[in-house]
N, CA, C and O atoms as a MOPAC input file, in Angstrom:
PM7 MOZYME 1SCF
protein

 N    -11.32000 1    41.60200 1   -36.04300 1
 C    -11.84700 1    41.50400 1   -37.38600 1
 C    -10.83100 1    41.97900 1   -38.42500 1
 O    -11.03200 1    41.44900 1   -39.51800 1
 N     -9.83700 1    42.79400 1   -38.40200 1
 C     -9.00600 1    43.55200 1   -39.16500 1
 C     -8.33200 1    42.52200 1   -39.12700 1
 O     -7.46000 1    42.59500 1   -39.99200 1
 N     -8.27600 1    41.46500 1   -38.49300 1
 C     -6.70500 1    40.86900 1   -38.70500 1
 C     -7.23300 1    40.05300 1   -39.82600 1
 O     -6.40000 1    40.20000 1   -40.72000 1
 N     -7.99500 1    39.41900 1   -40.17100 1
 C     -8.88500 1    38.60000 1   -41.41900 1
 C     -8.19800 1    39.37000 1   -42.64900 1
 O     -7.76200 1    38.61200 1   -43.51500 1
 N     -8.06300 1    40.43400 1   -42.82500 1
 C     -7.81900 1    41.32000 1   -43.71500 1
 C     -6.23200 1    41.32000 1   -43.72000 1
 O     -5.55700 1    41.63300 1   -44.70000 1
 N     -5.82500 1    40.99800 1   -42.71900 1
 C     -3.58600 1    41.05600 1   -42.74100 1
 C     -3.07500 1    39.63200 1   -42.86400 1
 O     -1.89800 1    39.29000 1   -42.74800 1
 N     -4.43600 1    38.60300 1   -43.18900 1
 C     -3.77500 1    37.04900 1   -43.49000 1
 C     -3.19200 1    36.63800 1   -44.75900 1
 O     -3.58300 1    37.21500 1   -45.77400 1
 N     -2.26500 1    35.67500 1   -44.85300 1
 C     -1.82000 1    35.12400 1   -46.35900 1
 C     -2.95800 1    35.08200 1   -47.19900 1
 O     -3.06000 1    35.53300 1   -48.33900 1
 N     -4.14000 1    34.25600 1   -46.24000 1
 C     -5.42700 1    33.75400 1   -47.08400 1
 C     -5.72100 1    35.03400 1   -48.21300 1
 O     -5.82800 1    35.18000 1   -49.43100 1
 N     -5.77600 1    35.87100 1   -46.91700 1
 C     -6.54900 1    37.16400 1   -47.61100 1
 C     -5.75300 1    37.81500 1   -48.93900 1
 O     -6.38600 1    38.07700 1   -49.96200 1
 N     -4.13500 1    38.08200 1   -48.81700 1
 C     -3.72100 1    38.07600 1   -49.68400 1
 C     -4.17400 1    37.54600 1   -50.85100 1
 O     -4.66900 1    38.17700 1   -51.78400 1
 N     -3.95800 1    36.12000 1   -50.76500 1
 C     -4.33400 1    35.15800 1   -52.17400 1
 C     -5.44700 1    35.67700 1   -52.69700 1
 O     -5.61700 1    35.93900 1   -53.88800 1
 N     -6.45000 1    35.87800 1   -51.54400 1
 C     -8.08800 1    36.33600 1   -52.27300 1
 C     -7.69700 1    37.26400 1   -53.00700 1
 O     -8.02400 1    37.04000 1   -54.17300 1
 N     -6.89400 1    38.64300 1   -52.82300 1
 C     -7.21300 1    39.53200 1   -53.31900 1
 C     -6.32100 1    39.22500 1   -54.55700 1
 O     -6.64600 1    39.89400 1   -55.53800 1
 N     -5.27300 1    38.37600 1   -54.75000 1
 C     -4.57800 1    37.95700 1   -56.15800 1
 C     -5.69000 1    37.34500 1   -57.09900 1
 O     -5.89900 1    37.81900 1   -58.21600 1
 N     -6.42700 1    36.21900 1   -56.56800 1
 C     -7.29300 1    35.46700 1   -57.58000 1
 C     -8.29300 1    36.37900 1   -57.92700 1
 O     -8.82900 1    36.41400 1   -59.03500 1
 N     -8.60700 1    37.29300 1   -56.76400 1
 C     -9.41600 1    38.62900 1   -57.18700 1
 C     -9.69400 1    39.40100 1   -58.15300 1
 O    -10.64600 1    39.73200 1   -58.86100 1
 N     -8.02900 1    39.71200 1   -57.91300 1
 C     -7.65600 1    40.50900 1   -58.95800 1
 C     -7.37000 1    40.25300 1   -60.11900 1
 O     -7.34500 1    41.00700 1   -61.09200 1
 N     -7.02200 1    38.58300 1   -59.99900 1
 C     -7.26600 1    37.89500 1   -61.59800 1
 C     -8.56800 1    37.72200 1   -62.28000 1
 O     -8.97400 1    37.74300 1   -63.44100 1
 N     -8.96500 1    37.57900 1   -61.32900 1
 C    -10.75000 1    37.18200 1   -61.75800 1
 C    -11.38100 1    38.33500 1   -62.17200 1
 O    -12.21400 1    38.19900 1   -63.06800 1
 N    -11.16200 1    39.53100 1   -61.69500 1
 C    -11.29700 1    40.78000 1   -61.80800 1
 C    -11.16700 1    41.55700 1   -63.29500 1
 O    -12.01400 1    42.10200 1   -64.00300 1
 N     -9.83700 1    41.37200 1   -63.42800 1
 C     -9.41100 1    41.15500 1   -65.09500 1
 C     -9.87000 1    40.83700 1   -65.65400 1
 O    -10.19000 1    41.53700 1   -66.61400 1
 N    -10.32100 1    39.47800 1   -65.55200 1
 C    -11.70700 1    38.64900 1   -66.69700 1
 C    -12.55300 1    39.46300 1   -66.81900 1
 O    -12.85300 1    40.03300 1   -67.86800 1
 N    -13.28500 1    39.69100 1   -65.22200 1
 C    -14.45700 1    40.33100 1   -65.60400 1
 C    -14.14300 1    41.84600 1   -66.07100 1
 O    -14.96200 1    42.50200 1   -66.71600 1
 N    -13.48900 1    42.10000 1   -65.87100 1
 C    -13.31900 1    44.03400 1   -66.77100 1
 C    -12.74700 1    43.76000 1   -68.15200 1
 O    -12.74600 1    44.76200 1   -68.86800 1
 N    -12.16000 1    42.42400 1   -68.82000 1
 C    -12.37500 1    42.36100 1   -69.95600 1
 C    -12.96700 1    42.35700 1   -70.82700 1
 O    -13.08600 1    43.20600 1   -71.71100 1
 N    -13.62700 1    40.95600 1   -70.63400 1
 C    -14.96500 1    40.50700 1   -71.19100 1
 C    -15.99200 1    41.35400 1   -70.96300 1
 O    -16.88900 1    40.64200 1   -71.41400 1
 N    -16.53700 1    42.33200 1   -70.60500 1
 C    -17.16200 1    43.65800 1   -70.37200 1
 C    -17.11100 1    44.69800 1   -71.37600 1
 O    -18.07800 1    45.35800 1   -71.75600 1
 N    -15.73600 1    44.81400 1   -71.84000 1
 C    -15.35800 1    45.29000 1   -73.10500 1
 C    -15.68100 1    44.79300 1   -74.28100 1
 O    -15.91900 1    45.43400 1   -75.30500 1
 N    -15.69500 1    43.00800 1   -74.05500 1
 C    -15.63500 1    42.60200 1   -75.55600 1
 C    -17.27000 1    42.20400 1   -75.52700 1
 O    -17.85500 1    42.08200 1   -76.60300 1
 N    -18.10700 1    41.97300 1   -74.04700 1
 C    -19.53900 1    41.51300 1   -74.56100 1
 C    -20.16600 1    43.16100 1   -75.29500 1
 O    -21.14000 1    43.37100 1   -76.01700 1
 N    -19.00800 1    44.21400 1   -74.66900 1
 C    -20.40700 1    45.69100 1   -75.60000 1
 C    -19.92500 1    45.73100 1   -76.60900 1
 O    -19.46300 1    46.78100 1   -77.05600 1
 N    -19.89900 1    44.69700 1   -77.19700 1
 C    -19.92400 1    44.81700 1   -78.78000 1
 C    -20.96300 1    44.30100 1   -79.44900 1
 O    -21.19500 1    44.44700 1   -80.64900 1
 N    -21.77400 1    43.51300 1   -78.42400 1
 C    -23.38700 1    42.82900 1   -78.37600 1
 C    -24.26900 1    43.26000 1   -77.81300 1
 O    -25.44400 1    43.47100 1   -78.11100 1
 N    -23.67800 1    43.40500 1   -76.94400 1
 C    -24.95600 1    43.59100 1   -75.56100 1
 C    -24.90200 1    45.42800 1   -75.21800 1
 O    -24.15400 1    46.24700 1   -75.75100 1
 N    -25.83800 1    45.64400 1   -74.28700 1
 C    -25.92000 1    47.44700 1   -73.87200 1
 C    -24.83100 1    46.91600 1   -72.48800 1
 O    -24.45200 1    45.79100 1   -72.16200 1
 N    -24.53800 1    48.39700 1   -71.85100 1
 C    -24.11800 1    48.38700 1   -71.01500 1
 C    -24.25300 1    47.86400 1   -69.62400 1
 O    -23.39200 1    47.95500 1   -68.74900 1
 N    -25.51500 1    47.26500 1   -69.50500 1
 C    -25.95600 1    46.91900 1   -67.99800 1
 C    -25.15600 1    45.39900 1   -68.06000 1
 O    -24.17900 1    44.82000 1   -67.58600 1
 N    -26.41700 1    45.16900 1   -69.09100 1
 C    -26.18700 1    43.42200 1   -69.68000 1
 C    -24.61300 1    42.99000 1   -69.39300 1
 O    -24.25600 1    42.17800 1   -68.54000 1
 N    -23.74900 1    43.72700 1   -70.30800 1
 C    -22.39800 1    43.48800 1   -70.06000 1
 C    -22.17100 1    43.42500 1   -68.75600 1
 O    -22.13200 1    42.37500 1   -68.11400 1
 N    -22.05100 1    44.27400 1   -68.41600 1
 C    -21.85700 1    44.55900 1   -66.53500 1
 C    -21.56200 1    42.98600 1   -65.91200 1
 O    -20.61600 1    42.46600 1   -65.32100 1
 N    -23.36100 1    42.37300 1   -66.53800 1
 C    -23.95700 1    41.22000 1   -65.63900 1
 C    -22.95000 1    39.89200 1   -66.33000 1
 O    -22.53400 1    38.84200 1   -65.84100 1
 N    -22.86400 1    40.28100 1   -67.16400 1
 C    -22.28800 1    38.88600 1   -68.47300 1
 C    -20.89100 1    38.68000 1   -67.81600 1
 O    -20.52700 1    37.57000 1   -67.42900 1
 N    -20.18000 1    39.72500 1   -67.71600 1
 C    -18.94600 1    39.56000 1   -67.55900 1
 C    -18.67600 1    39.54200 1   -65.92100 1
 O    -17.61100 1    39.13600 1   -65.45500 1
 N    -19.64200 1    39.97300 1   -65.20200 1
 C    -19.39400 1    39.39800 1   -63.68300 1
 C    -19.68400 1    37.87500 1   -63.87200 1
 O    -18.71500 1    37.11700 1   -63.84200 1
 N    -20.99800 1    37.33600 1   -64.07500 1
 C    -20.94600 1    36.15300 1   -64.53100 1
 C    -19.12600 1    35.79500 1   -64.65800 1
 O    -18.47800 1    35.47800 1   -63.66000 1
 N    -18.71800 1    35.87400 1   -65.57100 1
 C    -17.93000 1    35.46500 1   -65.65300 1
 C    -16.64100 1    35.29700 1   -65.47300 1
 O    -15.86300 1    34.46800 1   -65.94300 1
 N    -16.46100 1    36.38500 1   -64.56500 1
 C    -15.25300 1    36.70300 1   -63.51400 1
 C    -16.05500 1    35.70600 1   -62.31000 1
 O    -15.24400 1    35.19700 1   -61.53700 1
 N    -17.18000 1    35.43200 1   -62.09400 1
 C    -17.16700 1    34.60600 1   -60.90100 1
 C    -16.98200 1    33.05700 1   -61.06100 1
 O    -16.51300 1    32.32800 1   -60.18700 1
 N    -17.27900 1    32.78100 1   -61.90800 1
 C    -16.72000 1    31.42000 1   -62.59100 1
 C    -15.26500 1    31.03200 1   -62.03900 1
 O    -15.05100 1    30.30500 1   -61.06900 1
 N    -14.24400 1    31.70200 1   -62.89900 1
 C    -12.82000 1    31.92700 1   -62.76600 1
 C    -12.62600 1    32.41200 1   -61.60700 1
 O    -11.41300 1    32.61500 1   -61.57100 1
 N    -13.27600 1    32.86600 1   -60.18900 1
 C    -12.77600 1    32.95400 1   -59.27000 1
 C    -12.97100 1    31.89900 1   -58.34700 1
 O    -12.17200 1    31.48700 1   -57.50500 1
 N    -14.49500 1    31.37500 1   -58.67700 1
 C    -14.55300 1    30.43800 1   -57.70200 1
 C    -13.78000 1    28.89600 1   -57.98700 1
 O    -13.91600 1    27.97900 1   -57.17700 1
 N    -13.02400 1    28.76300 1   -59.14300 1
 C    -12.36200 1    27.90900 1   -59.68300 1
 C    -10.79400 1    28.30100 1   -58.98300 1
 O    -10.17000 1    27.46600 1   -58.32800 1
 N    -10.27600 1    29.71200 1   -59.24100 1
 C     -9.49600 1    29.57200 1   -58.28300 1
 C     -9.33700 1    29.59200 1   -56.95800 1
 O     -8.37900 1    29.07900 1   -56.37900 1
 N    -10.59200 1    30.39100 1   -56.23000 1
 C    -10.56600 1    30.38000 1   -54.87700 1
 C    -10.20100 1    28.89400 1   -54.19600 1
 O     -9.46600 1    28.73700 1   -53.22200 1
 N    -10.82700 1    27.94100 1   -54.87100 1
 C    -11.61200 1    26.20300 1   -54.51500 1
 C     -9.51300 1    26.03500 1   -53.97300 1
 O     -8.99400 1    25.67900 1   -52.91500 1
 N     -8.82700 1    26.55200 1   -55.47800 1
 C     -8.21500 1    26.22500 1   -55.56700 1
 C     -6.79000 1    26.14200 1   -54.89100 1
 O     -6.11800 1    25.15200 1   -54.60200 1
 N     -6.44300 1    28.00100 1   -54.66800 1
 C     -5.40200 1    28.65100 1   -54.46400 1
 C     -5.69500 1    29.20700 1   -52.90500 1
 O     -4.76800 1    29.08200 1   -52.10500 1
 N     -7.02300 1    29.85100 1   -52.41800 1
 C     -7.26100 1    30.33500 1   -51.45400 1
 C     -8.19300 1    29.47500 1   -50.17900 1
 O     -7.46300 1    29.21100 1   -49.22400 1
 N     -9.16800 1    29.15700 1   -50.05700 1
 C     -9.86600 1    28.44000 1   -49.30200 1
 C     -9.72500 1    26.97700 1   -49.38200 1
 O    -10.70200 1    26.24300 1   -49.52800 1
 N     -8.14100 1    26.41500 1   -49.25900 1
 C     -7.78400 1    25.01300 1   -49.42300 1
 C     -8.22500 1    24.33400 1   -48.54200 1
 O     -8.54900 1    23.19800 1   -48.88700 1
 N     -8.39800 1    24.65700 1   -47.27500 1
 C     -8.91100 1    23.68700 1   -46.57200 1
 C    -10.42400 1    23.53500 1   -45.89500 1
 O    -10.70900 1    23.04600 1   -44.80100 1
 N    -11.09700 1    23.97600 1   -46.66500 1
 C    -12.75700 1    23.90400 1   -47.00400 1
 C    -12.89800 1    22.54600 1   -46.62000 1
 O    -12.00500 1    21.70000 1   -46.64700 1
 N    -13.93300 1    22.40900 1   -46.30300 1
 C    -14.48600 1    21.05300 1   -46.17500 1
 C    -15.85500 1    20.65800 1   -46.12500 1
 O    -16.44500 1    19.65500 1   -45.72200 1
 N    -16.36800 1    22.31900 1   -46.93600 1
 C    -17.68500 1    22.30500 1   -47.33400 1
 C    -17.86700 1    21.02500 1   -48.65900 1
 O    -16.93500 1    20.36000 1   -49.11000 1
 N    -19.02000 1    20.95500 1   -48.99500 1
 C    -19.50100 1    19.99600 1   -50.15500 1
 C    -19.20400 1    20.83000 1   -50.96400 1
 O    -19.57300 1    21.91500 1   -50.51500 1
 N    -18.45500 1    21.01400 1   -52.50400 1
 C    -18.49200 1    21.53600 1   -53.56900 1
 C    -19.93400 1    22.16600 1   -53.91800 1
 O    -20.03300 1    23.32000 1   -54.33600 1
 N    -21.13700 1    21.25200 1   -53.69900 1
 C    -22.47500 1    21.84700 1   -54.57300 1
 C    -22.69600 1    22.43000 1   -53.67400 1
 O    -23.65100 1    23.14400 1   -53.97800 1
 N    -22.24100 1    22.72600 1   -52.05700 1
 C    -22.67800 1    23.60200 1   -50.95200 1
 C    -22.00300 1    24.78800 1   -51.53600 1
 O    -22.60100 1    25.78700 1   -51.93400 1
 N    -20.57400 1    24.59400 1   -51.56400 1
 C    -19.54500 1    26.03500 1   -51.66400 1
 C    -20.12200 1    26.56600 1   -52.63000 1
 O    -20.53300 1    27.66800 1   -52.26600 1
 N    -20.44100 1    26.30500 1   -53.96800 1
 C    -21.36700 1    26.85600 1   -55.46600 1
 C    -22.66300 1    27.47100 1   -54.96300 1
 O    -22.95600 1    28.62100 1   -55.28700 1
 N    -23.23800 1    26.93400 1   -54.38900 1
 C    -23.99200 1    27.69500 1   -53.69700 1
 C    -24.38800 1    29.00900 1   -53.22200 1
 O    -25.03600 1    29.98700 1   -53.59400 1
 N    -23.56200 1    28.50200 1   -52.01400 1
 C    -22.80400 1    29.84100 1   -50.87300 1
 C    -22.18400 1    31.14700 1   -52.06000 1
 O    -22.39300 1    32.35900 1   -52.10600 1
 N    -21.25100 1    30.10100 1   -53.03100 1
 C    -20.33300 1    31.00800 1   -53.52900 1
 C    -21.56000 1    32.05600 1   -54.21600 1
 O    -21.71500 1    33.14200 1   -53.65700 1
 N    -22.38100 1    31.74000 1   -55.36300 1
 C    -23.14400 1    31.98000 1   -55.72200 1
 C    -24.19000 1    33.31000 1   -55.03400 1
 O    -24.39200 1    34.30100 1   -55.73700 1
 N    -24.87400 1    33.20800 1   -53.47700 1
 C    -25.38600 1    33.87100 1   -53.01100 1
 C    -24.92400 1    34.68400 1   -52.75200 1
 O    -25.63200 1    35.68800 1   -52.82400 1
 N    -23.63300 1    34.87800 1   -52.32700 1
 C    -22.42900 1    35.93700 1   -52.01000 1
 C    -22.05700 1    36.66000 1   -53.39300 1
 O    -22.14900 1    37.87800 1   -53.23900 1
 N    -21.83800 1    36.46300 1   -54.12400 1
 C    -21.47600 1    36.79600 1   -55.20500 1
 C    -22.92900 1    37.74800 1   -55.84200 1
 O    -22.65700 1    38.81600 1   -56.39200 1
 N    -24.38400 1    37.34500 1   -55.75000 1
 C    -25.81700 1    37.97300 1   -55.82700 1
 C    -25.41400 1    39.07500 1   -54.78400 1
 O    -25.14400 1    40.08000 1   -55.44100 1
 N    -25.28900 1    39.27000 1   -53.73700 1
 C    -25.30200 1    40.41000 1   -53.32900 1
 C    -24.02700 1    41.31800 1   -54.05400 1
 O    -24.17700 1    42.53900 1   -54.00800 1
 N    -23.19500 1    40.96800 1   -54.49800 1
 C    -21.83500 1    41.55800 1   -54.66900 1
 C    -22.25400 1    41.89700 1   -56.24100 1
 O    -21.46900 1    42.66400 1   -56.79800 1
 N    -22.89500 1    41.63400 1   -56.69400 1
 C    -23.29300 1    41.84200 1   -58.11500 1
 C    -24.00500 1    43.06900 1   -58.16500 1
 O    -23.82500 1    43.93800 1   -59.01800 1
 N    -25.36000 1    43.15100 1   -56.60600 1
 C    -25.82700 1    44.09100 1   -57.07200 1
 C    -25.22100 1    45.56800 1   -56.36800 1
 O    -25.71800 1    46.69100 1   -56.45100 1
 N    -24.22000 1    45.21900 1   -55.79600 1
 C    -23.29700 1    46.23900 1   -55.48500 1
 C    -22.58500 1    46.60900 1   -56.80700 1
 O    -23.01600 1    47.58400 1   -57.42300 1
 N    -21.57800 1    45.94500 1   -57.27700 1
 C    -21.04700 1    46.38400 1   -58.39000 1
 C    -22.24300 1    47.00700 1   -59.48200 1
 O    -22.18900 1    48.19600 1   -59.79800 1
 N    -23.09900 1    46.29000 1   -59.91600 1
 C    -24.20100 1    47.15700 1   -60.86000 1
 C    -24.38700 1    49.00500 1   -60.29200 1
 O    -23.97600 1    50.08700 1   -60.71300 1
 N    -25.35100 1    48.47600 1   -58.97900 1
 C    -25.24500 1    50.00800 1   -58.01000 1
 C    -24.07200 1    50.97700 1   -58.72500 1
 O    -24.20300 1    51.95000 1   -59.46700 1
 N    -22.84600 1    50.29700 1   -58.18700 1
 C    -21.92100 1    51.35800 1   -58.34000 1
 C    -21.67300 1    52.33300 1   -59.76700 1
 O    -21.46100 1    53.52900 1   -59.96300 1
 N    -21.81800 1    51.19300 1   -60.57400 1
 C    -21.34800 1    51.54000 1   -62.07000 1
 C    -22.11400 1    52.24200 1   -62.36200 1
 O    -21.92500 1    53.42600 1   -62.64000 1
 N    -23.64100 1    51.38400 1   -62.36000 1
 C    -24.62300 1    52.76900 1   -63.06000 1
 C    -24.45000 1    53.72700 1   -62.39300 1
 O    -23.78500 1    54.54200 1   -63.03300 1
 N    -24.80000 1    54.21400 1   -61.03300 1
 C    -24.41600 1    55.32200 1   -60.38600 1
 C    -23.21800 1    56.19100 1   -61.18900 1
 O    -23.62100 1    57.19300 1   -61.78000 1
 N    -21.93300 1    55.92400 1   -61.25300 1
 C    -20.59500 1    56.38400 1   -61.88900 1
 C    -20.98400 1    57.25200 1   -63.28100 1
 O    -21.02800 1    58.39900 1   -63.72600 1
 N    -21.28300 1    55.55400 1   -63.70700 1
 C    -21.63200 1    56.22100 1   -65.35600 1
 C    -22.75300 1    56.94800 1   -65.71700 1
 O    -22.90500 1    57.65000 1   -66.71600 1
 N    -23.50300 1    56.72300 1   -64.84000 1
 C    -24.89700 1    57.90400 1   -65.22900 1
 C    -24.95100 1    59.34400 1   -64.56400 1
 O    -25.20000 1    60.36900 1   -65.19800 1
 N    -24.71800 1    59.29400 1   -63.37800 1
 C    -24.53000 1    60.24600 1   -62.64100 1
 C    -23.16700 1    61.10800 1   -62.48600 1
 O    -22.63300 1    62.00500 1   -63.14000 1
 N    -22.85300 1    60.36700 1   -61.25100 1
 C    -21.93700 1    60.85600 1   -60.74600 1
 C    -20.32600 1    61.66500 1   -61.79000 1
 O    -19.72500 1    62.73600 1   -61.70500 1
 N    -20.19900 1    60.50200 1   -62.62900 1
 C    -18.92900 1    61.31700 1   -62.89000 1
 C    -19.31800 1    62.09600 1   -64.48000 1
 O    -18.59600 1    63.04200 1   -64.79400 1
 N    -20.18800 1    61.78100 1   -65.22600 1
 C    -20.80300 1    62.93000 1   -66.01800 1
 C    -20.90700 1    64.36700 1   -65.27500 1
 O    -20.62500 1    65.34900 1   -65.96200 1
 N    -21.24000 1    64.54100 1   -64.09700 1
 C    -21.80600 1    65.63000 1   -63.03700 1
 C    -20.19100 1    65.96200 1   -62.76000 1
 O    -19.84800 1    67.14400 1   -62.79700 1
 N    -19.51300 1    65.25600 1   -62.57200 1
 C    -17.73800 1    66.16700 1   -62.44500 1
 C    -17.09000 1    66.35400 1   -63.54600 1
 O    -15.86000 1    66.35600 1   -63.60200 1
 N    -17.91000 1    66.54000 1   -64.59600 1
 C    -17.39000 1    66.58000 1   -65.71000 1
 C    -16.09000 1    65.64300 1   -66.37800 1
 O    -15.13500 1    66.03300 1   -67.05100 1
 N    -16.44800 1    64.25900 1   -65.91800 1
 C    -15.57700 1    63.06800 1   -66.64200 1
 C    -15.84300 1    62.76100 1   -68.00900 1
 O    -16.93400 1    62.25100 1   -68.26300 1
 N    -14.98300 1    62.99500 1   -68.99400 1
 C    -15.61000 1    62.77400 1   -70.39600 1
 C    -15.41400 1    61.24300 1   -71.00000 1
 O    -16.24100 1    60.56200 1   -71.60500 1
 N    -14.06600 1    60.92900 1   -70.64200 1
 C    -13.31900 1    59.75500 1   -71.35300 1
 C    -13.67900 1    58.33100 1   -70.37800 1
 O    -13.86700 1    58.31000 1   -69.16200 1
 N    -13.70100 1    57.38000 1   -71.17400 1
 C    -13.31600 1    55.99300 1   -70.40800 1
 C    -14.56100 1    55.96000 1   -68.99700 1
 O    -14.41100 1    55.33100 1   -67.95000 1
 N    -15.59300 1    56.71000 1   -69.32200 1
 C    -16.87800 1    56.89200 1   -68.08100 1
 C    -16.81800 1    55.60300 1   -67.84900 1
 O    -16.34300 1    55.28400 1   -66.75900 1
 N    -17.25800 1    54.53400 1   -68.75700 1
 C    -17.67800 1    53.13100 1   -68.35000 1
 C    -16.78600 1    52.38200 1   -67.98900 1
 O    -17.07700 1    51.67500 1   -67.02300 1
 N    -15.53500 1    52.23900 1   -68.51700 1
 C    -14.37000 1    51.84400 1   -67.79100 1
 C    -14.33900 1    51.93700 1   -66.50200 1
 O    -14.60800 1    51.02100 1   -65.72400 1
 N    -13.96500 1    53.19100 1   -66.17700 1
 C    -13.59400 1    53.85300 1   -64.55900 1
 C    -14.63400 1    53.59800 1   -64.18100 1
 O    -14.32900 1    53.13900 1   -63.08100 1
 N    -16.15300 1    53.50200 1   -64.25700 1
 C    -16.75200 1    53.25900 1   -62.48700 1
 C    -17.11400 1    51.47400 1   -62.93200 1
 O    -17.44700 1    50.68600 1   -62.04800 1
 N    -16.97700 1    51.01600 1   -64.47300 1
 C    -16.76700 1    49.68900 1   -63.84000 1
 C    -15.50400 1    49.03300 1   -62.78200 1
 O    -15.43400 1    48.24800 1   -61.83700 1
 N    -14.62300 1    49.86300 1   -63.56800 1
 C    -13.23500 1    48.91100 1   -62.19900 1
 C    -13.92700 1    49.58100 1   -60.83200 1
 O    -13.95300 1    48.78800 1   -59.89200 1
 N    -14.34400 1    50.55700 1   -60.62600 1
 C    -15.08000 1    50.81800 1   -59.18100 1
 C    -15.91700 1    50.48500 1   -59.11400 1
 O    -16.32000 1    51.07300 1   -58.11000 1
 N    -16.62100 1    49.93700 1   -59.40700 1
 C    -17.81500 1    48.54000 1   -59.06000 1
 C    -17.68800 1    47.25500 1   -58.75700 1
 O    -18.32800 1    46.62900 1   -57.91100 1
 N    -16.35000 1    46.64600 1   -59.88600 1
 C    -15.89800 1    45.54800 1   -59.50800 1
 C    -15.27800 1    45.44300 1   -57.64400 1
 O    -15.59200 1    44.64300 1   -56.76300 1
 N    -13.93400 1    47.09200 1   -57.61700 1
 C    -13.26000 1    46.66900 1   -56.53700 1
 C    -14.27300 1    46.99000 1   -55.03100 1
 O    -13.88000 1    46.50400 1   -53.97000 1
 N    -15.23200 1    47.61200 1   -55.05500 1
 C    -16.01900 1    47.96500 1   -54.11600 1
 C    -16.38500 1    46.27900 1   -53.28100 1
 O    -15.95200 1    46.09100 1   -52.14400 1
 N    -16.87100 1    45.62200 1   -53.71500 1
 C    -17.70800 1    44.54900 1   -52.77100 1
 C    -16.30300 1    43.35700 1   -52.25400 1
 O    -16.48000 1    42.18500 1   -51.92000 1
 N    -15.05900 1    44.02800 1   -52.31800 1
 C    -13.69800 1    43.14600 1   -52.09900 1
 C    -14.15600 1    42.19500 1   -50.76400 1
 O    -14.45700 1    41.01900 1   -50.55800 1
 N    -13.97200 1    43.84100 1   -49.75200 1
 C    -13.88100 1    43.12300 1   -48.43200 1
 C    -15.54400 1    42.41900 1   -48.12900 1
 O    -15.43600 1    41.33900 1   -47.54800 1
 N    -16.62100 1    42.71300 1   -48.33400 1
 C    -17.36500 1    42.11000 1   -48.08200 1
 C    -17.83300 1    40.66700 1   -48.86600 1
 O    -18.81500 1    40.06900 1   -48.42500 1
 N    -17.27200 1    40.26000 1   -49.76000 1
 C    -17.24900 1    38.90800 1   -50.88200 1
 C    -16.17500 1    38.01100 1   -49.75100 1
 O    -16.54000 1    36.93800 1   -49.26900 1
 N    -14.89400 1    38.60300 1   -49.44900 1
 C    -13.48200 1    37.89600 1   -48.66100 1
 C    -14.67600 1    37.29600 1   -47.52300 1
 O    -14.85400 1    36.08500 1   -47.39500 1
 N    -15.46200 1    38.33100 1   -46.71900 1
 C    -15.54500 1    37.86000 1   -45.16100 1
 C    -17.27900 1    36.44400 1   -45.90800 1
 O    -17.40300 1    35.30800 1   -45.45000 1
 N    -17.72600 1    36.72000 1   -46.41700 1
 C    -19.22000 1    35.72200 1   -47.26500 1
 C    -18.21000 1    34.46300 1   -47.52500 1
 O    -18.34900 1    33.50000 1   -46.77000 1
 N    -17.07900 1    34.39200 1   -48.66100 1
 C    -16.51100 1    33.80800 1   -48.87500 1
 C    -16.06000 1    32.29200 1   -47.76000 1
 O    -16.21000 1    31.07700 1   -47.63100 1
 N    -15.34200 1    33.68600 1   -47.08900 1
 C    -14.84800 1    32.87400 1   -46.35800 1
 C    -15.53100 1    32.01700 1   -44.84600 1
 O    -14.89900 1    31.11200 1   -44.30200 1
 N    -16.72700 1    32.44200 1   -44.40100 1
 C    -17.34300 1    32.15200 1   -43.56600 1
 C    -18.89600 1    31.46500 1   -43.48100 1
 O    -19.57400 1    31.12300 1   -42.51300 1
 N    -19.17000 1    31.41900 1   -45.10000 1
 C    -19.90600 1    30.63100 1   -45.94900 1
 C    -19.59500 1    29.79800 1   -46.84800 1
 O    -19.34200 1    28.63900 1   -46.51900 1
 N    -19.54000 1    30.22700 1   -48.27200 1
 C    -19.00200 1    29.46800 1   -49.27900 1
 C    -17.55600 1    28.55900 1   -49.14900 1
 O    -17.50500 1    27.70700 1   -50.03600 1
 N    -16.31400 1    28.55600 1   -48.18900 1
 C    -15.82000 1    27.71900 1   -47.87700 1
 C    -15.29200 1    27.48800 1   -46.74400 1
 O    -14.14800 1    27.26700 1   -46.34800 1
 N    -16.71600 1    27.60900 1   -46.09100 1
 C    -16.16600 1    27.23900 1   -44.52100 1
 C    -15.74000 1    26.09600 1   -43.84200 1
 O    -15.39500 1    26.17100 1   -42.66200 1

């Protein structure tokens, strides 16, 4: 199972990842200028999964030979559990946990990027053994 994790594939995932990733910890920033903090959370995963599954299709799971409206799908259900991991995490961070270690600055920042990177390896193995199998 570890070796899934030492492939090129996997590499790429974690590049488009980490691009997609970016989106979503951007746009997170710019939707709380509208929205409360959860909302954002959801808005901007939304929309880091967009941009990933556009590049995954693209850069990482090339030789899929699932149906597109299957992989959207798949991608989709995988991504619902990975959402409510990242939520989990953040609120946890920002409400709890790092108020309680006395974190003052950038609370919502820091346990969003630890919300985002938490559901990595389990999105790679959904990904890849569902959404473009």
């Amino acid at each position: 199972m570890l070796n899934q994790f030492r492939s090129k594939q996997f590499i790429m995932f974690l590049l488009v990842g980490g691009f997609a990733a970016s989106i979503n910890f951007g746009s997170r920033i710019i939707y709380s200028h509208w929205v409360n903090f959860s909302t954002s959370v959801v808005a901007a995963y939304i929309t880091g999964m967009v941009t990933a599954f556009i590049l995954s299709k693209i850069f990482v799971f090339t030789e899929s030979t699932r149906a597109v409206r299957h992989s959207i799908m798949y991608f989709v259900l995988v991504n619902l559990i990975a959402i409510l991991q990242t939520l989990a995490i953040s609120l946890f961070l920002a409400y709890y946990a790092l108020p309680a270690l006395g974190v003052a600055h950038f609370i919502k920042e820091i346990s969003h990027a630890i919300g985002v990177i938490v559901p990595v390896f389990t999105s790679y193995l959904g990904h890849k053994h569902w959404s473009f199998k």
